[in-house]
MIPA-907099 format. One line per field, with one value per residue (C-alpha): y, x, z; residue in three letters. Coordinates in Angstrom, 1 decimal, decimal comma. Layout:
N
c2 Y	... .
c1 X	... .
c3 Z	... .
rest ALA	... .
//
This chain:
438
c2 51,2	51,1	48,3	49,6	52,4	50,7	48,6	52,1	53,3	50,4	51,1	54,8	54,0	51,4	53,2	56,5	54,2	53,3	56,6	56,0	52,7	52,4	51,9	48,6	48,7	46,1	46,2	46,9	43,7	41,7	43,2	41,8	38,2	37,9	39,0	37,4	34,1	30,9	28,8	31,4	31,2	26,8	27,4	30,0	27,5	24,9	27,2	28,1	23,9	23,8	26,2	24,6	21,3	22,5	24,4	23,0	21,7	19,3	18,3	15,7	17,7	18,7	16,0	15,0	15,3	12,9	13,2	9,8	9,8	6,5	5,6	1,8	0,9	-2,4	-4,0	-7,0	-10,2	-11,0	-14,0	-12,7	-14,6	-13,0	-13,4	-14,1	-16,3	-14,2	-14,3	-12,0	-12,0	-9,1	-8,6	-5,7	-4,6	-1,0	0,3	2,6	3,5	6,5	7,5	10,3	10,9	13,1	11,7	13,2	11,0	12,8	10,5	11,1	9,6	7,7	6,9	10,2	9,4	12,5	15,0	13,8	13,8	17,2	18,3	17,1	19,2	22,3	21,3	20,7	24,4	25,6	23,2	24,3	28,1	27,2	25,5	28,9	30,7	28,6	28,6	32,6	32,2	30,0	32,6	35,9	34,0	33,2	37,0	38,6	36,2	37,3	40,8	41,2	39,4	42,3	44,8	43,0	43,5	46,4	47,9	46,0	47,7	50,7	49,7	48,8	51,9	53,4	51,4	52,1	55,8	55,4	53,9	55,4	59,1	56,9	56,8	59,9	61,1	58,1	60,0	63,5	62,4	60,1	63,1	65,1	62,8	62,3	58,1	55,8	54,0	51,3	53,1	53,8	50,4	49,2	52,0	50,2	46,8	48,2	50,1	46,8	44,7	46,8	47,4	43,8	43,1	45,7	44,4	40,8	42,4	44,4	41,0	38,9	41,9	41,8	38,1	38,3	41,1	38,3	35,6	38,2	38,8	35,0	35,3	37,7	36,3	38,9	37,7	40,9	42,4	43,8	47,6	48,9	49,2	48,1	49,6	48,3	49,9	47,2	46,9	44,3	44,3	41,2	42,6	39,5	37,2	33,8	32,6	34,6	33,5	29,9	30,6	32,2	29,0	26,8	29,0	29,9	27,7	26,9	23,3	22,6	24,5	22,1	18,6	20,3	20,2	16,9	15,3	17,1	15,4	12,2	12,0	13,1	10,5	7,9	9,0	8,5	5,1	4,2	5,2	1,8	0,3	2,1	2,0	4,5	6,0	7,7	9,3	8,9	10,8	10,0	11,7	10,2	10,1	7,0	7,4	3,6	3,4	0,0	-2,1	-3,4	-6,3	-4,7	-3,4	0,3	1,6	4,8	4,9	7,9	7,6	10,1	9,7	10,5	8,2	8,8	6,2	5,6	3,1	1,5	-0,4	-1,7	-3,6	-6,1	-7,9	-6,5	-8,6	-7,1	-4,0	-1,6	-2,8	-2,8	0,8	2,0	0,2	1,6	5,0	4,4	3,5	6,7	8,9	7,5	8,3	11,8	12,1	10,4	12,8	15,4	15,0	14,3	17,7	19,2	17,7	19,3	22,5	22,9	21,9	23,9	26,8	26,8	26,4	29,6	31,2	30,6	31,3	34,6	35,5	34,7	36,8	39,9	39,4	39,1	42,1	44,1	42,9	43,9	47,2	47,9	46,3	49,1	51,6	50,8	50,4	53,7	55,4	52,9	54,0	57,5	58,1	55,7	57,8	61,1	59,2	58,3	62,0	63,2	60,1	58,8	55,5	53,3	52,6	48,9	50,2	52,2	49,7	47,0	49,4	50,4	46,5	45,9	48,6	47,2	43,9	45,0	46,9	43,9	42,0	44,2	44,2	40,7	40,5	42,3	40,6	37,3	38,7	39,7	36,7	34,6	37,0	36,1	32,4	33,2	35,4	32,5	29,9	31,8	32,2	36,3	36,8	38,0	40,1	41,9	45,4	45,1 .
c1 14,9	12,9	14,2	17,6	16,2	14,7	18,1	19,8	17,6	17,7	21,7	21,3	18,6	21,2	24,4	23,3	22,3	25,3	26,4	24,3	26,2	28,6	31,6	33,3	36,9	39,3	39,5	36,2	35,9	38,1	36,4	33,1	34,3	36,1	33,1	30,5	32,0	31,0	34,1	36,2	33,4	33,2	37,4	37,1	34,6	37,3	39,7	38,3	37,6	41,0	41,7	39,6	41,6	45,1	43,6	44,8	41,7	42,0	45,5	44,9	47,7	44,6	43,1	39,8	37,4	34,1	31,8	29,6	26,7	24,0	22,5	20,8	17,3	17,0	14,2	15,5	13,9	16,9	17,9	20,8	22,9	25,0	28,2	26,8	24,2	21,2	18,8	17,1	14,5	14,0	10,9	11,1	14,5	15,3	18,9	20,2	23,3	24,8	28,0	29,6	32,9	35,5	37,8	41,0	42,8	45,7	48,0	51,7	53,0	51,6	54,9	55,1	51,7	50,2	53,1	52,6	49,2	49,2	51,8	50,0	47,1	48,8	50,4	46,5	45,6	48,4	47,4	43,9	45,4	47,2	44,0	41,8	45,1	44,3	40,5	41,2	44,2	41,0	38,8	40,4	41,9	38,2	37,0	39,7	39,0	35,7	36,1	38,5	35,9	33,9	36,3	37,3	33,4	32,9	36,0	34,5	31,3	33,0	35,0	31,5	29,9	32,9	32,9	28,8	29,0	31,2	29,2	26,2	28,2	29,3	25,1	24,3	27,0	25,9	22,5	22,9	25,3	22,3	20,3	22,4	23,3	26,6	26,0	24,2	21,3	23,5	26,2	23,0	21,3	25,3	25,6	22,7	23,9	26,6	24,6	22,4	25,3	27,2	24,4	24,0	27,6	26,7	23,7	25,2	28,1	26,1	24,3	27,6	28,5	25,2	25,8	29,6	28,3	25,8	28,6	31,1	28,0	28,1	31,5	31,0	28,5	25,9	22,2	20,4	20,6	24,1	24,2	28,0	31,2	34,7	37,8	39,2	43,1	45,1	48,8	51,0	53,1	55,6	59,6	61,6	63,2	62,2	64,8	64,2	60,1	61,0	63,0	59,4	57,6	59,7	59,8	56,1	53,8	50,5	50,8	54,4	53,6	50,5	52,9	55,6	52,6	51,3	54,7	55,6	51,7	52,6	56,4	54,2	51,9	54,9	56,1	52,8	52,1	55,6	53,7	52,1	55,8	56,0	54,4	51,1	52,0	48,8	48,0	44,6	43,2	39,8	38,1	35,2	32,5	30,2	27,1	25,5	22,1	22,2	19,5	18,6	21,0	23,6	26,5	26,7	23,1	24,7	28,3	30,0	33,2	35,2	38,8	41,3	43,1	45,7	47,5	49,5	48,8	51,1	50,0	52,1	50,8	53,9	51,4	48,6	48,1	50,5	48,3	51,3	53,6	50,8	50,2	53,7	54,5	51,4	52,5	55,9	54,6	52,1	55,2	56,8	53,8	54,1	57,8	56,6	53,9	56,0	58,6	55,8	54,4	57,6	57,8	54,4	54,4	57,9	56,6	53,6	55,8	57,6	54,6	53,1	55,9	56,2	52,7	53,0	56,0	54,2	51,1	53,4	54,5	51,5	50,2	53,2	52,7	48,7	49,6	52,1	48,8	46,8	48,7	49,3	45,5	44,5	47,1	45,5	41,8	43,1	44,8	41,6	39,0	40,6	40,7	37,1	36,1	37,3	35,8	39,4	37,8	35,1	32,4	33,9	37,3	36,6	34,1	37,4	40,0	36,9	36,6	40,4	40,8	38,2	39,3	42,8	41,5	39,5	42,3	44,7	41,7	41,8	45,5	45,9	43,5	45,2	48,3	46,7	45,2	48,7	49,9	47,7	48,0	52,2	51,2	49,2	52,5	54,8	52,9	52,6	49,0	47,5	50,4	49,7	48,1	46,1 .
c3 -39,7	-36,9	-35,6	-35,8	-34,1	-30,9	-30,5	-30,6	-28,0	-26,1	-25,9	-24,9	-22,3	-20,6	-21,2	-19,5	-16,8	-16,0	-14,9	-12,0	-10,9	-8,3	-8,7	-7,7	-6,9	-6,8	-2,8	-2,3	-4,2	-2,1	1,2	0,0	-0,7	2,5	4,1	2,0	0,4	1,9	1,2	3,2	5,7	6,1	6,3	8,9	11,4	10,5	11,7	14,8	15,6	15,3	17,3	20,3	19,4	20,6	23,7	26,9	27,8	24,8	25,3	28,2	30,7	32,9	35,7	36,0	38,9	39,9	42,4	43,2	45,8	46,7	49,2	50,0	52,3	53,8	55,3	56,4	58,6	61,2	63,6	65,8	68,4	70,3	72,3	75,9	74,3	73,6	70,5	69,1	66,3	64,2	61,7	58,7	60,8	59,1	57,8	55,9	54,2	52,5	50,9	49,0	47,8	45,6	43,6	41,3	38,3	37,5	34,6	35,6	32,6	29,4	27,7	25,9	23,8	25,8	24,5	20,9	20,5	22,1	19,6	16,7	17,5	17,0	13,7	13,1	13,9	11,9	8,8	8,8	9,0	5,8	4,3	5,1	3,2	0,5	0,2	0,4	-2,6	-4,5	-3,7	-5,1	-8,1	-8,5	-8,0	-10,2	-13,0	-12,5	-12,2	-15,1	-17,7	-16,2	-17,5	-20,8	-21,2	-20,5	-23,1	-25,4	-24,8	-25,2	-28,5	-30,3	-29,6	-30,6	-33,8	-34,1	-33,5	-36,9	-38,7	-37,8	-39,1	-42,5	-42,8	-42,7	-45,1	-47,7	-47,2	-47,7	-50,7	-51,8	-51,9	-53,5	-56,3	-55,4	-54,1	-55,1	-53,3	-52,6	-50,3	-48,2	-47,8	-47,1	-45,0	-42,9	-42,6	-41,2	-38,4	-37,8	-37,6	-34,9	-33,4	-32,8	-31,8	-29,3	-27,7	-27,5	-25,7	-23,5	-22,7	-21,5	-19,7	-17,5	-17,2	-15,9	-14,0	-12,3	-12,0	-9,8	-7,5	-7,1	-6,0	-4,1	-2,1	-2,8	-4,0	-5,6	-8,8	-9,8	-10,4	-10,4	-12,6	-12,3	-12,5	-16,2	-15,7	-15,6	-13,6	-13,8	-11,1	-10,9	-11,2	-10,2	-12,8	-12,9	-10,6	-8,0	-8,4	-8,1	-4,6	-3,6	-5,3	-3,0	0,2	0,0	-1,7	0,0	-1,3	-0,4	2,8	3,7	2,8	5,0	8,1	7,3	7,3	11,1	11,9	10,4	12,3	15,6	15,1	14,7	18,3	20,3	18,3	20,1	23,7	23,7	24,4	27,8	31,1	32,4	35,7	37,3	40,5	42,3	45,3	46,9	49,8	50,8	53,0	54,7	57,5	58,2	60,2	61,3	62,9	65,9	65,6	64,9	67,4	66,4	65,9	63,6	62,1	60,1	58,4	56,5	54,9	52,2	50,4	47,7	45,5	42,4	40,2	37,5	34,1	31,3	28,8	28,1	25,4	23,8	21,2	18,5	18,3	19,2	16,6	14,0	14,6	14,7	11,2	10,1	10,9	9,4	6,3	6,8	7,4	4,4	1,9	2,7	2,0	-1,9	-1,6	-0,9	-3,5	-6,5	-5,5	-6,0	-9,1	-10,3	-8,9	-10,6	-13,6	-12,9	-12,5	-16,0	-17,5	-15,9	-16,2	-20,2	-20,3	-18,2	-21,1	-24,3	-23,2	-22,5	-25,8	-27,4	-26,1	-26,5	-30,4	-30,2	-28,7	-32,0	-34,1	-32,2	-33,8	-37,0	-37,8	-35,9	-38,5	-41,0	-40,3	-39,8	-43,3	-44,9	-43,1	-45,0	-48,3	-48,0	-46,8	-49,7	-51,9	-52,9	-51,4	-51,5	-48,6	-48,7	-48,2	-45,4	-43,4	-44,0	-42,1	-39,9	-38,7	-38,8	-36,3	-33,9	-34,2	-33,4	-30,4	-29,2	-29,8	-27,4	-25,1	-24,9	-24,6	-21,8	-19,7	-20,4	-20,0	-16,1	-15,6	-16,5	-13,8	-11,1	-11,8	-11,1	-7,9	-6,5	-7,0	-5,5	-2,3	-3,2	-3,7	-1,0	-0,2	-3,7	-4,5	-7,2 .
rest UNK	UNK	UNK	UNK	UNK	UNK	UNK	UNK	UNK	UNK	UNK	UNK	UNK	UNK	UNK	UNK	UNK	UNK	UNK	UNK	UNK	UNK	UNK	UNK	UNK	UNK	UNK	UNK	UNK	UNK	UNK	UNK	UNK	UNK	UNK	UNK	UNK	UNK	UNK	UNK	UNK	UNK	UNK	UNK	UNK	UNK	UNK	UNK	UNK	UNK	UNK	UNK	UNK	UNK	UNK	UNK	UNK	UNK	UNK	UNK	UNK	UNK	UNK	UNK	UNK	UNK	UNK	UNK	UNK	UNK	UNK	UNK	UNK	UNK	UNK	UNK	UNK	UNK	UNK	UNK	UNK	UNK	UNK	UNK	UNK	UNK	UNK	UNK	UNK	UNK	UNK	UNK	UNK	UNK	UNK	UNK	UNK	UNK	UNK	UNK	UNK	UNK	UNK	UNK	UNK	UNK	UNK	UNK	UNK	UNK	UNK	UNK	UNK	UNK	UNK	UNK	UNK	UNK	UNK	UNK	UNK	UNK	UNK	UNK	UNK	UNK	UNK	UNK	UNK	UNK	UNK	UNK	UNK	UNK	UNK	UNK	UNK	UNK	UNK	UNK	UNK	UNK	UNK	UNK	UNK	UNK	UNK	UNK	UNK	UNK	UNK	UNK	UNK	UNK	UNK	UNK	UNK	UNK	UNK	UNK	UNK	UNK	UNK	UNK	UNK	UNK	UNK	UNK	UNK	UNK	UNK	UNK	UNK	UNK	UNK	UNK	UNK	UNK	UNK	UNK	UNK	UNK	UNK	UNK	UNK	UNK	UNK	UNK	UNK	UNK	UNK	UNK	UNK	UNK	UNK	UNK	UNK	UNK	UNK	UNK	UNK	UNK	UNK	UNK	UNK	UNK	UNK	UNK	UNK	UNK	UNK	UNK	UNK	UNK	UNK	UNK	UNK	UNK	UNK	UNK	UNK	UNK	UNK	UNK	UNK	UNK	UNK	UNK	UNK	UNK	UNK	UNK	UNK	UNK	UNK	UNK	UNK	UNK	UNK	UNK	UNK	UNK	UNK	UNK	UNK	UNK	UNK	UNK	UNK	UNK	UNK	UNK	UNK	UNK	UNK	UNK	UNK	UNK	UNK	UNK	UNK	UNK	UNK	UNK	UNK	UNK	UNK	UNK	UNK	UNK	UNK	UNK	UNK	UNK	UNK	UNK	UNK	UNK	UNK	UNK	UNK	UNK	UNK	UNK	UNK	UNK	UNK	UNK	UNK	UNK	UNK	UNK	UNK	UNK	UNK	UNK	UNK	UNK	UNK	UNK	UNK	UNK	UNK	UNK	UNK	UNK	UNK	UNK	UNK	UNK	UNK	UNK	UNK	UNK	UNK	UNK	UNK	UNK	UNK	UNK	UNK	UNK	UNK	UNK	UNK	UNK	UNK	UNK	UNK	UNK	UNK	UNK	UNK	UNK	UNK	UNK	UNK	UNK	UNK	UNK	UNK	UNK	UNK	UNK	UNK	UNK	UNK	UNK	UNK	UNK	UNK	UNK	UNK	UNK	UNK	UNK	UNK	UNK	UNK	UNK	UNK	UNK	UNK	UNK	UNK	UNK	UNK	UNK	UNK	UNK	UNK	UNK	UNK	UNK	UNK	UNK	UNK	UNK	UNK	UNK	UNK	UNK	UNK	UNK	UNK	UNK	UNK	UNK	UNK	UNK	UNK	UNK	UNK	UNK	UNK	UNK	UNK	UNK	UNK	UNK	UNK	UNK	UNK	UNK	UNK	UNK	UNK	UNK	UNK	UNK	UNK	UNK	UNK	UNK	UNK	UNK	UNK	UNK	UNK	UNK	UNK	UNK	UNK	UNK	UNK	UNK	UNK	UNK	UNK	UNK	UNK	UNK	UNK	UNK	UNK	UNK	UNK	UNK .
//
């Protein structure tokens, strides 16, 4: 008994506790995994490298500019003859150069390989928008799976010390009648089993609860000791028939949507592997500027020169070796892999469709069905709860209609957080979950 006891007390201590929790709501929940969750956080960098990648300053469009300066000592042992005859010897003669200059490459034309490549960066940036849409789709599907075996958990809680508050009342009647005569012994020690058992059932629920509790903090990002509740109502909110699903499946799925951006990246790369056929057309400007200290032998003792010059400059490769044609067939063959690619997917995520679909159905059903099991076995517990009040009934009797009525409310528990999580799995294929109030 005292045993019994302590677990009782042990249940008390932690349900009261719980008034004290916060409560976490669905969005709140959502807010905190966005913020928090390190796969949306390695998709977001992604993101934003791609997003440097299709800036203009990556796309090749833009010039470039150099600078190069030197200079040069001499010390140099000269013979020099002249024009009228004279000669002159020079010993360590001194001179000195030094030069500086600007120039600017600007490429006028690179057979189109420019335009392409330029192109395919921005298909990048959008692909790596979709990928960040996806690790988010991964990442609430994750949280709500979570977050709803939190809620399951926590009915259930409620259901056993439901059930336990019943037969903890069952006890104390077999008592007083034991004391009075009117039971036996027997109903009382039964009467006890009863109370350990539940209370058992309880604890070990109260214990998965803490630990799903634990796993959504994971989720969420969040490295302390969870202390909150969750919202356990449950909405189901998908209207459209199954036609009108699979027009969003194929308009709007994140996986169709991603093969539909690496086949545009694949046909871009097939058109700048085809640059290598055509000429490069480039423009070059260089302004520059030269000073010369000569030595004694020399006409002009100092020089300085300054200039521009501008040029254009032409190169086709008319043979490189076969390397062009090698890396357009290899893109064509690339380009083709994704259209296979593309139409397999569409094979699975149709298939995957049905089967969520079917799956989404038969778990309405069943908890349509549980809800009419409910029901019956509240009326059931009711009419046998009467029966055993007024000792038409035996302890056995009631505990049986006392068990069949939790199990049928576990059951509908249960049911209707499949039926939810079917739900979501449907909302993710058809593109609509993050566009979804939960």
């Amino acid at each position: 008994m005292n045993y019994k006891n302590n677990i009782i007390l042990l249940f008390l201590i932690s349900f009261t506790a719980s008034f004290a929790q916060e409560l976490l709501t669905k969005e709140n929940a959502i807010g905190i995994a966005l913020e928090n969750n390190y796969g949306i956080k390695i998709a977001d960098n992604n993101l934003k490298i791609s997003e440097n990648n299709k800036g203009i300053l990556n796309s090749g469009y833009l010039p470039t500019l150099s600078g190069v300066a030197g200079s040069t000592f001499n010390r140099d042992n000269t013979d020099a003859i002249f024009s009228n005859g004279d000669i002159t010897t020079l010993k360590n003669a001194k001179s000195s150069r030094y030069n500086a200059s600007v120039s600017l490459n600007y490429t006028l034309f690179d057979g189109l390989g420019r335009l392409y490549n330029y192109k395919q960066l921005k298909e990048q940036y959008n692909l790596s928008e979709l990928q960040a849409r996806e690790t988010i789709e991964k990442t609430i599907l994750q949280l709500f799976s979570v977050y709803f075996k939190v809620a399951q958990l926590t009915e259930d809680v409620a259901l056993l010390n439901q059930s336990l508050k019943i037969s903890k009342d069952r006890l104390i009647r077999a008592k007083y009648q034991s004391d009075y005569g009117q039971s036996t012994k027997l109903a009382v020690l039964n009467a006890e089993v009863d109370v350990n058992n539940d209370s058992i059932a309880l604890l070990n629920s109260i214990q998965l609860l803490a630990n799903a509790k634990r796993d959504l903090y994971v989720v969420l990002g969040k490295n302390e000791d969870p202390d909150f509740y969750v919202d356990t109502q449950v909405t189901f909110v998908v209207t459209k028939n199954k036609q009108e699903l699979f027009e969003q499946v194929k308009a709007n799925n994140i996986t169709l949507l991603q093969i539909e951006k690496d086949i545009k990246i694949s046909d871009f790369q097939l058109k700048a592997s085809k640059s290598g056929y055509l000429p490069t057309i480039g423009l070059t400007s260089t302004y520059g500027w030269t000073k010369s200290n000569n030595n004694s032998a020399s006409f002009l003792t100092e020089s300085t020169n300054t200039g521009l010059s501008t040029g254009f400059n032409l190169k086709w490769d008319l043979f490189n070796g076969g390397k062009t044609s090698t890396q357009v067939q290899n893109a064509k063959i690339n380009y083709e892999t994704r259209q296979f690619f593309k139409q397999q997917s569409e094979l699975q995520i149709t298939r995957d469709f049905n089967n969520t679909w079917e799956d989404y159905k038969t778990k309405l059903f069943i908890l349509q069905t549980q809800e009419k099991n409910v029901e019956t076995n509240k009326r059931n517990f009711s009419r046998t709860e009467e029966q055993f009040k007024l000792g038409q009934i035996t302890s056995i009797e009631f505990r049986q209609a006392q068990v069949n009525l939790l199990n049928a409310q576990s059951n509908l528990n249960q049911a209707t957080f499949d039926a939810k999580n079917a739900e979501l799995a449907l909302l993710q294929l058809t593109g609509e979950l993050l566009n979804t109030a939960f």
